[in-house]
C-alpha positions, 0 to 999 in steps of 0.5 A: 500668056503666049501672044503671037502679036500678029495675030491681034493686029486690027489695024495698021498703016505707017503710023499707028498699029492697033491691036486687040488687047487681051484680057489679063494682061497690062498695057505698060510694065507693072511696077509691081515685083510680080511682072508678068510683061506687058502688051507694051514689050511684046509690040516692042519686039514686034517694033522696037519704037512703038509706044502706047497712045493710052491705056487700058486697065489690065483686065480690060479687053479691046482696042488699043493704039500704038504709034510707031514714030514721034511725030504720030505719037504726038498727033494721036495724043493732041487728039485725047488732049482735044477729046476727038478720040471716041471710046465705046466700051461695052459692059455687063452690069447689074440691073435692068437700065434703059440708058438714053445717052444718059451723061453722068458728070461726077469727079473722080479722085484717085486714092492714096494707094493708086489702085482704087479711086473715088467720087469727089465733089470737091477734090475731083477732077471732072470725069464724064460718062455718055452710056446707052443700053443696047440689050437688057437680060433679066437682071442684067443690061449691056451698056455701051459706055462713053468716056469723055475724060480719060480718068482712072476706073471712070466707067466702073465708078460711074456705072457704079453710081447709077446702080449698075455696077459691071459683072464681077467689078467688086472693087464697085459693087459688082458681083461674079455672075453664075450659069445657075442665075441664068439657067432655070434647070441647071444641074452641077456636077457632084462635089464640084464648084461653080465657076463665075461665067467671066473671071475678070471685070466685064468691060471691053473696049470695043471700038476707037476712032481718030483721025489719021495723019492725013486727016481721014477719019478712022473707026477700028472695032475689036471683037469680043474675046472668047470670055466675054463672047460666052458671057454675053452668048449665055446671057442671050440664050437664058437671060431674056426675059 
């Protein structure tokens, strides 16, 4: 994946370099033999001291924040620590769901292989969700998810447990979603297959905001990627009720 760094940069000041991330792509280096980099070693040729403030899963698109020397790494992390960072997700799941700041207030264990987690009354630890529908589409919704806590596959098991699961998640019950559900009168093409409208997990961190190093506050917005603009175009053209 051919990235020129500067063209994703949505913010940066002295402190902190916040970028777009692009899907398929992870945050840190994988410890898998099958490396293919990491938006972490490229921001490192771009700036050598750089360090990732947190992360996202690596089919996860949006925003994402460096810091650029010790003392703002710290500062960013005091503020997840305290949870005065706001994450807003955007996701396609399932379903039609009028979420009202709906807050789901479930425990999450990891499982043993570290790739998939689940819910636990018992043996979790506290993850909370806030989700809010911003469009509803004939069999689907687009949610605004808010995570609370920072766990692992929070908003997809979450999302997951209020029976809307997100677009091609199969890990927690999401399907791929196809033009043809859509589109009444959709012809293909002889002898060819149809291509899912999203190749990957249909979630998009869309908007981060802290407080600087002065105290001000900030909010940076990633806009959708290309994959996630056609999924949602397409959904506004034929997926109105």
């Amino acid at each position: 994946m051919k990235i020129n760094f500067p063209d994703i940069i949505l913010f940066e000041n002295d402190d902190f370099l916040l970028v777009s991330k692009p899907p398929h792509l992870a945050t840190l280096d994988e410890r898998t033999a099958d490396r293919g980099g990491s938006l972490l070693r490229i921001a490192k040729e771009y700036l050598p001291d750089a360090q990732a403030a947190h992360r996202l899963d690596k089919e996860t698109s949006g925003v994402l924040a460096f810091a650029k020397h010790p003392a703002a790494y710290r500062h960013l992390s005091m503020q997840f620590e305290h949870r005065e960072v706001t994450k807003r997700y955007h996701a396609v799941a399932h379903g039609i769901h009028d979420l009202d700041s709906i807050s789901v207030y479930l425990p999450i264990l990891p499982l043993k292989n570290g790739t998939a987690v689940k819910i636990d009354r018992a043996a979790g630890k506290i993850a909370e969700t806030i989700f809010n529908t911003l469009k509803v589409y004939r069999g689907y919704t687009l949610v605004e998810c808010i995570p609370v806590t920072g766990r692992m596959h929070q908003i997809r098991i979450h999302l997951s447990c209020l029976k809307a699961p997100i677009v091609n998640d199969p890990q927690y019950g999401g399907e791929p979603i196809f033009l043809s559900t859509l589109k009444r009168k959709f012809n293909l093409k002889k002898d060819t297959e149809e291509q899912p409208l999203i190749q990957r997990v249909a979630l998009h961190a869309h908007s981060l905001s802290f407080f600087l190093m002065d105290g001000s506050p900030l909010r940076v917005e990633a806009p959708y990627p290309k994959d996630f603009e056609v999924l949602v175009k397409q959904l506004d053209k034929f997926g109105r009720s």
